[in-house]
C-alpha positions in Angstrom: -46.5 -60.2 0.9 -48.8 -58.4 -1.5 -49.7 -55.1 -1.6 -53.5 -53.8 -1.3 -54.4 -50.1 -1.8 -55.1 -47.4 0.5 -58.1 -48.0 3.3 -60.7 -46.0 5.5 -58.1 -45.7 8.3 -54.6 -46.4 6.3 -52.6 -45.3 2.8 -49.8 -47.2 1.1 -46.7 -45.3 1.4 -43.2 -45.6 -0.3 -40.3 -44.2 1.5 -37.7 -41.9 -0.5 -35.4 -40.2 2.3 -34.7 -39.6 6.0 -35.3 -36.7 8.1 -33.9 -34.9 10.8 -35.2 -36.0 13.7 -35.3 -39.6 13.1 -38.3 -39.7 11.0 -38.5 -40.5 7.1 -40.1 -39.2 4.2 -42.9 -40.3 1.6 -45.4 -38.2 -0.6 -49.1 -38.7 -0.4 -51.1 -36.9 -3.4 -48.3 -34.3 -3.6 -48.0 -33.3 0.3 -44.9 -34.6 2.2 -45.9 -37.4 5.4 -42.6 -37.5 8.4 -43.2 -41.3 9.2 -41.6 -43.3 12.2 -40.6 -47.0 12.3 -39.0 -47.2 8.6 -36.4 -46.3 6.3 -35.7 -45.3 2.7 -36.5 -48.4 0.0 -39.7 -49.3 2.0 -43.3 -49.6 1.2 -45.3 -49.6 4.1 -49.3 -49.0 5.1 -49.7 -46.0 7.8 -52.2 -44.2 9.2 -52.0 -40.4 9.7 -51.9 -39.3 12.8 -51.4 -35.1 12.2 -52.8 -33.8 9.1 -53.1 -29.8 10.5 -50.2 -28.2 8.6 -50.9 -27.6 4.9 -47.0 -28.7 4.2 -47.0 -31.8 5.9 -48.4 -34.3 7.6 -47.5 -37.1 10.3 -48.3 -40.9 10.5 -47.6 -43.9 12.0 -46.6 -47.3 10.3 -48.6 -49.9 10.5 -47.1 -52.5 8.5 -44.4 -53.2 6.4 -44.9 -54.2 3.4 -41.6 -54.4 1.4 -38.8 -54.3 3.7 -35.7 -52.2 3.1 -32.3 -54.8 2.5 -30.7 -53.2 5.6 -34.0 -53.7 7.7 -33.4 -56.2 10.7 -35.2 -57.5 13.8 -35.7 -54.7 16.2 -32.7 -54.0 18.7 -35.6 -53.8 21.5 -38.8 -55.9 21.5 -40.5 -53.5 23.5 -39.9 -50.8 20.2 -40.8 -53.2 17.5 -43.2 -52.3 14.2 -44.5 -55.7 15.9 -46.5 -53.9 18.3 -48.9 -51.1 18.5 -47.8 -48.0 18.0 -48.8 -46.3 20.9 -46.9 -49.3 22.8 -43.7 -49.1 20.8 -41.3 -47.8 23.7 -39.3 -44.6 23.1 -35.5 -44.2 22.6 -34.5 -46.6 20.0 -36.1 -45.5 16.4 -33.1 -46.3 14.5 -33.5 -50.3 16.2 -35.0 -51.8 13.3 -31.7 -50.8 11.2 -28.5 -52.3 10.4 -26.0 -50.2 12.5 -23.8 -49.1 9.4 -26.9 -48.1 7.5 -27.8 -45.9 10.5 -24.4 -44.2 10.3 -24.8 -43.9 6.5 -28.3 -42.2 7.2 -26.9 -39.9 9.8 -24.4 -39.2 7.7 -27.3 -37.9 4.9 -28.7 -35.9 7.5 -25.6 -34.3 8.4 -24.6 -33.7 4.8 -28.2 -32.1 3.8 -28.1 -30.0 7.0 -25.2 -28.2 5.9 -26.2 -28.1 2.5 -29.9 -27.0 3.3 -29.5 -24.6 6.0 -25.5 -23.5 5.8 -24.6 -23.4 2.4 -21.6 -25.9 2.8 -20.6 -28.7 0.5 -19.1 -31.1 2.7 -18.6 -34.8 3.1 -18.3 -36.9 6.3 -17.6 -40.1 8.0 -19.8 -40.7 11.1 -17.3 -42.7 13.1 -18.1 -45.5 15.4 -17.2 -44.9 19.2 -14.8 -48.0 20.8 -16.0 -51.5 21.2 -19.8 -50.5 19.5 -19.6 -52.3 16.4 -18.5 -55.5 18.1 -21.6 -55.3 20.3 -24.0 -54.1 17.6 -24.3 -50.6 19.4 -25.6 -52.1 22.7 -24.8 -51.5 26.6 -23.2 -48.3 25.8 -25.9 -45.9 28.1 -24.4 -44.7 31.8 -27.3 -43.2 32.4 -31.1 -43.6 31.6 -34.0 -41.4 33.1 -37.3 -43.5 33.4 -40.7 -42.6 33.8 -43.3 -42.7 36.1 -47.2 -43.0 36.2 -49.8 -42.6 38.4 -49.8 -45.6 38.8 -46.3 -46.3 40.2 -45.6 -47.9 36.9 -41.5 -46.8 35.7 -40.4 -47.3 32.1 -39.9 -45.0 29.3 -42.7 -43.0 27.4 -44.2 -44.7 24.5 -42.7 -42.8 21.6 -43.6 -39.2 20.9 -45.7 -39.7 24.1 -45.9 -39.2 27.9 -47.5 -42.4 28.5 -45.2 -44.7 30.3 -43.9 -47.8 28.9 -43.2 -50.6 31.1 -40.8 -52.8 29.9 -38.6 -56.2 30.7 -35.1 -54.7 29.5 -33.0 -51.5 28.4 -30.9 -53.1 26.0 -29.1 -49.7 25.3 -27.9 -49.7 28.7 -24.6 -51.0 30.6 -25.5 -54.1 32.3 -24.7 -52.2 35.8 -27.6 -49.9 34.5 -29.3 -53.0 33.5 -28.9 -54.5 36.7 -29.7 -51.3 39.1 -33.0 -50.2 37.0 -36.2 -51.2 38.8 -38.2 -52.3 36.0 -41.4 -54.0 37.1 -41.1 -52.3 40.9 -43.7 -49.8 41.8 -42.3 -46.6 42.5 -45.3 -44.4 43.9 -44.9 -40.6 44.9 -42.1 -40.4 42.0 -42.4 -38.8 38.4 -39.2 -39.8 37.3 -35.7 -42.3 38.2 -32.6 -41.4 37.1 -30.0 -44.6 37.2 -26.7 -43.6 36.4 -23.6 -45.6 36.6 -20.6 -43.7 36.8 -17.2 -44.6 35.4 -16.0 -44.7 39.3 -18.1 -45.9 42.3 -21.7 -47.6 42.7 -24.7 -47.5 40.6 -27.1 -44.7 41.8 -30.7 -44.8 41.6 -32.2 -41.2 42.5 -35.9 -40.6 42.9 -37.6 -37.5 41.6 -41.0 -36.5 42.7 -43.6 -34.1 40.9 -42.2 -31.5 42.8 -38.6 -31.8 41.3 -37.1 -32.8 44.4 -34.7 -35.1 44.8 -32.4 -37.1 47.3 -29.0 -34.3 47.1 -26.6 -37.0 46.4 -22.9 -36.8 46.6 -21.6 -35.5 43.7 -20.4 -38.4 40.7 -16.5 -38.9 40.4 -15.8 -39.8 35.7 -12.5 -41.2 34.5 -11.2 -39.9 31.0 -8.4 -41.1 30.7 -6.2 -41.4 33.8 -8.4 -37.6 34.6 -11.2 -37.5 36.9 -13.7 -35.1 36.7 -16.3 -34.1 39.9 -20.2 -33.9 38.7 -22.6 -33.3 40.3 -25.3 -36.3 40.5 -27.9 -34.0 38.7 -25.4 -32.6 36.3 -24.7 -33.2 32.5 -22.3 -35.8 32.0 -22.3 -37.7 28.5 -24.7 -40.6 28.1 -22.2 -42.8 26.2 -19.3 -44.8 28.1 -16.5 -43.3 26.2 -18.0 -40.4 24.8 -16.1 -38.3 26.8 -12.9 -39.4 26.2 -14.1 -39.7 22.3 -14.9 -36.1 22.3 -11.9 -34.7 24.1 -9.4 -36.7 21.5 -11.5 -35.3 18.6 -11.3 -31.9 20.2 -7.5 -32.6 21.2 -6.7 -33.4 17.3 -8.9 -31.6 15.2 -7.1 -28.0 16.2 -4.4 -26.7 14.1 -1.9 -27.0 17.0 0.5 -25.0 15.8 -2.0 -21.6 15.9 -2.8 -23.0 19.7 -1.1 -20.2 22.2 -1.2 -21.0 25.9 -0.7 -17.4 26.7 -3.5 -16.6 24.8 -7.6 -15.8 25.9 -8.9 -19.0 25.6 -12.1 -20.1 26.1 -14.3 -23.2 26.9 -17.8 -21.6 26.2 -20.9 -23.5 27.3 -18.0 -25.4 29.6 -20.2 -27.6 32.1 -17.7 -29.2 34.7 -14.7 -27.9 32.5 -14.2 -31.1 30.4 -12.7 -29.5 27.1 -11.0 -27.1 29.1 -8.7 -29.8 30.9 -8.4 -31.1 26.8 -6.8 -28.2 25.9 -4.7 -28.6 29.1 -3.2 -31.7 29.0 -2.5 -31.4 25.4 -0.7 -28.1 25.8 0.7 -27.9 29.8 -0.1 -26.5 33.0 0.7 -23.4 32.0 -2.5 -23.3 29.7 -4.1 -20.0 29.9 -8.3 -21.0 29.7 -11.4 -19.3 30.7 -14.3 -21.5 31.0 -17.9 -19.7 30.8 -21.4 -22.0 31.9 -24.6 -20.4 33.0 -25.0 -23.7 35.8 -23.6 -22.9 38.8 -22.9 -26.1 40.2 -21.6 -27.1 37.2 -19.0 -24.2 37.4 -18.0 -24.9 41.0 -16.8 -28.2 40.2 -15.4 -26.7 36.8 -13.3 -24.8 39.2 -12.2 -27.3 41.2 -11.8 -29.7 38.1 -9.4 -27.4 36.9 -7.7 -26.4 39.7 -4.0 -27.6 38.9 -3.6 -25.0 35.9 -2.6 -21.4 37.3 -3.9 -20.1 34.1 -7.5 -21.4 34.4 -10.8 -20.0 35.6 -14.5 -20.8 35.9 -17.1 -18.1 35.6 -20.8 -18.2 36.0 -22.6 -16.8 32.9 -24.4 -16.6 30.2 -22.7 -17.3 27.3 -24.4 -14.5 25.0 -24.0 -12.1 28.1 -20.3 -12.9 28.6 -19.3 -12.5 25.4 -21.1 -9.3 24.3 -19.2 -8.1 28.2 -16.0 -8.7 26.3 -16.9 -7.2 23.4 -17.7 -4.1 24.9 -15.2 -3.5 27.8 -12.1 -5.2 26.9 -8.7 -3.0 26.2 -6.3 -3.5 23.6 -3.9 -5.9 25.0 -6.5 -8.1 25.8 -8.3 -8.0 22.5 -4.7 -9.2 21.2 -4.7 -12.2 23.5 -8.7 -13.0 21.8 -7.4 -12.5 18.2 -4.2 -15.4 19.1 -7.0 -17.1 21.3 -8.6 -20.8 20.5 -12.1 -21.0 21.4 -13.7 -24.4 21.9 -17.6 -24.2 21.6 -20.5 -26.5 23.1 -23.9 -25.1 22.9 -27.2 -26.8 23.8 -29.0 -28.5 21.2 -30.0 -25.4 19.8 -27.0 -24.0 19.1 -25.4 -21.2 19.6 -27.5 -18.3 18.0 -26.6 -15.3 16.1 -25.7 -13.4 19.2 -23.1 -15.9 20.3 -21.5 -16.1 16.7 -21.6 -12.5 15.7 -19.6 -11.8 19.4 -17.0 -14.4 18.5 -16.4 -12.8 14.7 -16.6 -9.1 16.9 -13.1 -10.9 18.7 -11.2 -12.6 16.2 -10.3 -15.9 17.9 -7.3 -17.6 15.6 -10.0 -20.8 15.3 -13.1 -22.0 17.3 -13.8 -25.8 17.8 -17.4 -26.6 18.0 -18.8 -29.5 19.5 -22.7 -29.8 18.3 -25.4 -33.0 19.5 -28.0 -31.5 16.5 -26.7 -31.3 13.0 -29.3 -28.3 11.8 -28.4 -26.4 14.1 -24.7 -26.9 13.6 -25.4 -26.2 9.8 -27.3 -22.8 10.5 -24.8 -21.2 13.2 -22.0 -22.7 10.7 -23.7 -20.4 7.7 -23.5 -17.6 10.8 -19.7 -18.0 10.8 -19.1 -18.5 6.8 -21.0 -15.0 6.1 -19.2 -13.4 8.8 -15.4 -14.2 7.7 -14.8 -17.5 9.1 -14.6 -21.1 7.1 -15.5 -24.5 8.0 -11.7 -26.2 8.1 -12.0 -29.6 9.4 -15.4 -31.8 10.4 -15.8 -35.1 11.9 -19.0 -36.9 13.1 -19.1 -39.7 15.5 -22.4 -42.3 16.5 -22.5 -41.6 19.7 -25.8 -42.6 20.0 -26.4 -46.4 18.3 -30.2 -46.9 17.8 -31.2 -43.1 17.5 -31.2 -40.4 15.2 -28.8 -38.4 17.4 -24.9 -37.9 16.4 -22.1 -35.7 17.8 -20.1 -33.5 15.6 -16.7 -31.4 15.7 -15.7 -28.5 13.2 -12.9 -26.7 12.9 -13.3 -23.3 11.7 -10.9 -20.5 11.1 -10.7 -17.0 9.4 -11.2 -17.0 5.7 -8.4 -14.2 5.5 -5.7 -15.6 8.4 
């Protein structure tokens, strides 16, 4: 297909890089344009759809022009550059990739961030979750929230909209998923449905309306492993079939074991229903010594009752930040000792942890903290936190937990520079 120059209403753009966010980068005359729907090695025509900031603008392809090598058919016709932009369904940018070339470009974005915004030189792998490649990274989603419209209409939001899609299929979704989602129904009254099939039990389909209410459901019963875990049916659970058995192995090995002490103060910070906390548990005995610290207090309750076979373990309702700044201030010597032997595993929101959280955690000396991170710039800044505050990125391993999106999951090790 030829290429024709720059129009009323669109400009010819070559793509150099990716972006975090799961947007990619050209120059127009000088100024950098985020663009959706292509990949580096492309030429495409766009249109812009934010030129307000002098440093940037945003656009929209339009057309490809030259195709990348690793570009294929989109995962998801309801996403595809095929259709108009403002129809192009949500939740699947990455699609129109080859699934190793979306690990090598998360793996870009994860080497930049650390470079850009920590400081760190550092290499990584992003690692395929079980049985993903041989299904090209599809039915792997336990859970999907879809959208409602005035109209009664449920599908997902066009992307970097809040218009609703409707669509035929969720291809990123288990076939119970599949099966239970009530495409092409009318759901009336409702703003949102949440179908979420759980690794034990029925498929749920739960009903929000503008209000926020919702059906109170019994809570959820997840397998990992021959462990099952209580959530509730409007907690956090991971989206991904086997991500939580993928993240507690990575959190399992990627410890120094021999610096683990069972005796010590550990802590599961950020700990939701007490998931990492039962990691540490099985992999060092009931007699595991482990706090775990979450702001939700559902989430805590089960925590609690998740846990409940260790006599060492406790669930307490906080704020991280507050929590930890508590401990700074109030505990005695002996217990400090027990923080300085302690291992700390770490699971912030996607913002990460802050400077508050980080510069309490250098105040207590933990032997080594295990952070789990779902963004990869803020990993890289609250990593930067801990490298100018004594302690060292040790180990690092990134896994796709996500096939078809931007998003990836990461685990570091870090320890004291001077241990």
């Amino acid at each position: 297909m030829s290429i024709s120059g720059d129009t009323a209403d669109s400009i010819v753009l070559e793509i150099s890089n990716v972006a975090h966010g799961g947007v990619f980068v050209a120059r127009h005359e000088g100024r950098v344009v985020f663009v959706p729907d292509t990949m580096p090695g492309e030429t495409v025509r766009a249109r812009i759809t934010d030129d307000s900031k002098k440093s940037f603008w945003r656009a929209e392809t339009l057309e490809v022009l030259t195709p990348a090598p690793e570009r294929v058919p989109h995962i998801w016709s309801a996403a595809s550059i095929d259709r108009a932009p403002d129809e192009r369904a949500g939740g699947a940018e990455f699609g129109h990739i080859a699934l190793p070339h979306q690990r090598e470009l998360k793996r870009r974005v994860l080497v930049d961030a650390l470079q850009r915004f920590g400081g760190i030189e550092r290499d990584v792998e992003v690692e395929a979750a079980p049985g993903d490649d041989e299904a090209n990274g599809l039915g792997y989603r336990s859970r999907v929230s879809l959208h409602v419209d005035e109209e009664g209409r449920v599908g997902p939001f066009a992307a970097r909209s809040h218009r609703v899609v409707p669509v035929d299929d969720l291809p990123l979704a288990t076939s119970a998923v599949q099966q239970a989602a009530p495409l092409g129904t009318p759901m009336p009254g409702l703003e949102r449905v949440d179908v979420i099939a759980p690794s034990v039990g029925a498929t749920r389909v739960v009903g929000t309306d503008p209000d926020g209410r919702r059906r109170a459901g019994e809570p959820l019963v997840e397998r990992v492993g021959t462990r099952e875990f209580h959530v509730a049916e409007e907690g956090f659970w991971q989206v991904h079939r086997h991500a939580a058995d993928v993240l507690t192995r990575a959190v399992q090995d990627i410890l120094v074991a021999d610096e683990f002490d069972p005796q010590a103060f550990n802590l599961d910070l950020y700990g939701g229903v007490g998931l990492f906390a039962a990691a540490l548990g099985d992999k060092f005995g009931r007699t595991t010594r482990i706090t775990t610290v979450e702001s939700e207090t559902t989430a805590t309750d089960w925590a609690a009752e998740n846990l409940a076979e260790w006599v060492g373990a406790q669930a307490i309702t906080d704020r991280v930040d507050r929590y930890l700044q508590r401990l700074v201030r109030s505990v005695g010597a002996s217990e400090r000792r027990r923080l300085q032997a302690a291992t700390v595993v770490l699971d912030p929101p996607r913002s990460g942890a802050g400077k508050n959280v980080v510069a309490a955690l250098v105040d207590l000396h933990p032997a080594q903290i295990v952070y789990v991170a779902c963004d990869p710039v803020a990993l890289a800044r609250d990593l930067g936190s801990f490298r100018d505050a004594g302690y060292e990125l040790d180990r690092l391993r990134a896994f796709d937990l996500f096939p078809h999106t931007h998003h990836l999951e990461s685990v570091a090790l870090l320890r004291p520079t001077n241990r």
